[in-house]
C-alpha positions, 0 to 999 in steps of 0.5 A: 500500500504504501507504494500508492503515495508518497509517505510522511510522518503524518501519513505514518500515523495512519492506521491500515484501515485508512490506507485502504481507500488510498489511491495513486494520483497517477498525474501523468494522466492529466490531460492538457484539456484537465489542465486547462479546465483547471486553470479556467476555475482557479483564475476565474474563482481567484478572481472573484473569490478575492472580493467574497471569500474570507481572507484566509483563502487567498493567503492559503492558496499560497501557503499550500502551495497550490498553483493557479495555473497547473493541477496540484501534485500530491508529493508537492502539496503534501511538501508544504502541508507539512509546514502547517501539520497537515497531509493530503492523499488522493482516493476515488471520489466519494469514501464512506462517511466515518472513514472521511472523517476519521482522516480528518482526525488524523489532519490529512486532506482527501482529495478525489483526484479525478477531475470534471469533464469541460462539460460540467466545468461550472459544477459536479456533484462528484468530488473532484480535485477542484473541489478538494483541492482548491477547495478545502486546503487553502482554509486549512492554512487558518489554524483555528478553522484547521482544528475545527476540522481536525475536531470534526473528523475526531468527533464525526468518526465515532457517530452511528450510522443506521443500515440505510445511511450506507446504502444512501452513500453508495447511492449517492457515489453511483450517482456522481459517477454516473453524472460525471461520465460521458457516455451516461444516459439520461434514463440511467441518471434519472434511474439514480436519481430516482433511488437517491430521492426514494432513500432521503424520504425514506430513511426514518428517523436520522442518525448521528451520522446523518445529523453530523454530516449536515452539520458538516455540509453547512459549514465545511461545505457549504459555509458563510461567515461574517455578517448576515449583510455581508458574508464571505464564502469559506466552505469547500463547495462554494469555494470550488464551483464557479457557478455557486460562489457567485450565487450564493452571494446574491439575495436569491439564496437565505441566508440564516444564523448559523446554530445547532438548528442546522443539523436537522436541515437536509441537502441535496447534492445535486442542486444548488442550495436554496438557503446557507448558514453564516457563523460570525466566526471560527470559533462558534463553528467549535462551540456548535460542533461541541454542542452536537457532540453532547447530544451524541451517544458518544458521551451519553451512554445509556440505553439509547445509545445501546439501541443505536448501535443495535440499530446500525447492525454495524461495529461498535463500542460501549463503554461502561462507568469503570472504563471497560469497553465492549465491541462487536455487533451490538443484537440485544439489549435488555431494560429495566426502569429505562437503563440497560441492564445486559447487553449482547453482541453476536459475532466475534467481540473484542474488551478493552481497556482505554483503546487497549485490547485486554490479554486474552480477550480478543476476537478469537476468545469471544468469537461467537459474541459477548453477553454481560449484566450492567448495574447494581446488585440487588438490595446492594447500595454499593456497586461491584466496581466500587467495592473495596477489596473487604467489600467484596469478600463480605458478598463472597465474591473472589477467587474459587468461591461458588456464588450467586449475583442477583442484578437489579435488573433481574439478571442472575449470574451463578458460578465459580468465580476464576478469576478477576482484572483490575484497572490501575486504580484498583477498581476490579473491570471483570470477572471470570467465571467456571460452571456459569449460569446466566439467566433472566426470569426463564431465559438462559443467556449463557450456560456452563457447557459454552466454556467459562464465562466473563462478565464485565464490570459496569453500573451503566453504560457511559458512551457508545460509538461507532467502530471498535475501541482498539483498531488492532483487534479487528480485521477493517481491511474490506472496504468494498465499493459497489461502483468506481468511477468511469473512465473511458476510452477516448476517441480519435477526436478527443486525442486530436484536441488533447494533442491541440491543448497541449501544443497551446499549453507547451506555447505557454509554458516556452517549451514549444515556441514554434508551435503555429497558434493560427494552424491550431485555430483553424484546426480547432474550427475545422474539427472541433467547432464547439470547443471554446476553452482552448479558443480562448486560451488562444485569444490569452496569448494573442491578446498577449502579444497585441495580435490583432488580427489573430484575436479578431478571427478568434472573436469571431470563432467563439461568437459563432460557438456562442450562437451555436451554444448559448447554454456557453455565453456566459463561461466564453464572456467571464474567459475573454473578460478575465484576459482583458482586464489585466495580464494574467500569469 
């Protein structure tokens, strides 16, 4: 894996789950046409967004090393991210939610290294370059907005998903592939559209993934800040899109105070936002996200958040009051008076201690699931993992004695007990059991022929979240996509006008200043007629050199194309506008 991209001491800390979804960014294959449609975006937003982003974007570009006039190289941005404590690595467009997050956490950048078709240079609803890179790594340069993001993804990673949270999110990435391709059919777009809109109105009540990536979306994304008057633009997706910056800014788009009423606000990737949300700072973007974070199973516990992991038939954690923590998958959880008082996984089961496996108590120990009593004994004040050495000898309960615990919740325990572990405060976090009964009311949870058993100690449930607590006791390498992004063989035409780019661009650059610019147009009229970028790249450098007659035929070229293609004016106006209101680099 490590082949893929070139490693760094903040790419090292990475765990292996992570690598998976990485991928080479493999530059060579950027065409001159993907250049050109970068260097289109990148000086038309540089232009605007000089004027309506908030400062630090400007100041980013260059601290991250992230050049207008030429697609950004990993290994060179990863060069310079480093001077602000970040990495970056490309991957296939969209990745699953909790692993995007957990990046974050580890302060590396993904960047879906594909880039848009000339076709949908405005907007896409695929990640892509433009969107990563111009996008999110120039505000990453603002400490205070980095951490809010390295938090995000911290926080983010551990929020629950519901089963149909996945299933939307591979939805969603076939349909940004489908879009960015350029061999899709309306009605196989329509189809993915139609599944993506069936599962938003269908997916219950939300999850914390679903909420915290709403938050995410309003902020990150899609985030305004300064005044409700005059807000700047800050977020990835307006800060990548040349459409949207520029109507995000206007009266036709709401513009809200920015608070924790976001996170029940839905999007759609697909269309333009109708309303946005403007923080007054960086800073209550924190104080927000801190706010969510209270809400989450995370840091409440309890039985709801016992369901959730129940509900998300995923991996997942519970840790109990004396910092035991259980993961698997979570099957069953039995109440009384509205706590949890057992828990079930099926299937193979790690204990922890602190995001350490304990000895002995991996997935090969616990491979066909965990099942342990939570709470206070019976007509007992004092809790196990409060009772003191004395304490416990007082109810029978160490090594080689035959004894029966009576839970509150009506859970029966009735064994020899082995054995037990202790925190390093001394507070006993399980004990271990021969010739064990466990029982509720008629139900018998586990019997003395499945082996010995071990019972976690705990009188509640103080957090739950998704994955496991110790990374190194689960196989998390199988990440499986249903879809990868399309990339198709290209046509004689298409390599004729990539080899017509490249020519102008190789002019530019002073590699090849014997390249025939009149030759290329006429080549370009001739056999290409609709094509307008390269057309004004052309009239950039005959403005250039004060070739008049050249930029006169040119003019005349992209007028034709305008008639041809009205649905173009606009990009071919904002191109010449660009070149002639000041040399341009």
């Amino acid at each position: 894996m490590s082949d893929l991209f070139e490693s760094n001491e903040i790419l090292k800390k990475l765990p292996k789950h992570l690598k998976q979804f990485i991928k080479p960014q493999n530059y060579e294959d950027y065409s001159a046409i993907n250049q050109a449609v970068w260097r289109y975006v990148m000086r038309k937003n540089v232009d605007f967004l000089s004027k309506v982003a908030h400062k630090s974007y400007l100041d980013g570009l260059i601290q991250t090393g992230i050049s207008i006039d030429h697609i950004p190289n990993m290994y060179g941005m990863n060069r310079i991210l480093k001077d602000i404590g970040w990495a970056a690595v490309a991957v296939d467009g969209f990745i699953p939610p909790n692993a995007f997050m957990e990046f974050q956490a580890y302060n590396v950048l993904v960047i879906a290294s594909d880039i848009r078709q000339l076709e949908h240079i405005e907007y896409t609803p695929a990640p892509d370059i433009i969107h990563e890179g111009a996008g999110h790594a120039p505000i990453i340069a603002n400490p205070e907005y980095a951490e809010y993001l390295r938090r995000f993804g911290e926080i983010g990673c551990k929020a629950i998903s519901s089963a149909k949270d996945y299933e939307l999110y591979e939805a969603v990435r076939h349909l940004s592939i489908i879009k960015e391709a350029p061999n899709s059919s309306e009605k196989d777009i329509a189809s993915a559209e139609e599944k993506v809109d069936h599962l938003q109105n269908n997916m219950g009540e939300p999850s914390e993934m679903a909420l915290i990536r709403n938050l995410h979306w309003w902020t990150v994304e899609y985030g305004l800040i300064g005044s409700l008057e005059n807000p700047k633009i800050y977020g990835a997706g307006l800060l990548s899109s040349i459409g949207e910056s520029a109507w995000c800014i206007t009266d036709a788009v709401k513009k809200l105070p920015y608070n924790i009423n976001a996170t029940y606000k839905d999007f759609d990737i697909t269309k333009p936002q109708p309303q946005l949300y403007v923080t007054p700072n960086f800073a209550h973007l924190s104080l927000i996200l801190e706010e969510f974070a209270n809400t989450m199973a995370l840091r409440k516990g309890g039985l709801q958040g016992a369901q959730k992991l129940i509900d998300s038939n995923a991996l997942g954690t519970i840790e109990l009051s004396t910092g035991v923590q259980i993961s698997g998958i979570f099957t069953q959880v039995i109440q009384h008076e509205g706590q949890p008082s057992y828990i079930q996984t099926t299937g193979p089961t790690a204990l922890a201690y602190r995001e350490k496996e304990l000895v002995g108590h991996g997935i090969s120990t616990h491979n066909k699931g965990f099942g342990s009593p939570i709470g206070k004994l019976k007509g007992i004040n004092l809790a196990i993992e409060d009772m003191s050495p004395r304490d416990l000898a007082a109810y029978n309960i160490y090594e080689e004695k035959v004894v029966t615990l009576e839970f509150e919740g009506g859970i029966q325990v009735s064994g020899e007990i082995i054995t037990g572990k202790r925190n390093l405060q001394g507070k006993i976090i399980l004990i271990s059991f021969k010739n064990c009964t466990v029982s509720y009311n008629e139900t018998i949870l586990f019997k003395p022929e499945w082996g010995n058993y071990d019972m976690a100690v705990g009188k509640a449930i103080v957090s739950a979240f998704s994955g496991p607590a110790d990374l190194i006791s689960f196989d998390l390498i199988t990440h499986k996509t249903s879809s990868n992004t399309i990339h198709i063989k290209k046509t004689k035409a298409q390599l004729a006008l990539e080899t017509l780019y490249q020519q102008v661009r190789d002019y530019r650059k002073g590699t090849n200043t014997t390249v025939s610019r009149t030759k290329v147009l006429e080549q370009l009229i001739e056999n290409h007629p609709n094509d307008w970028l390269l057309a004004v790249e052309l009239y950039e450098l005959a403005h250039l050199a004060n070739e008049t007659e050249l930029c006169e035929k040119i003019l005349n070229h992209l007028e034709t194309v305008k008639q041809n293609k009205p649905e173009l004016g606009h990009l071919i106006d904002d191109g010449l506008e660009l070149v002639n209101q000041k040399p341009l680099s």
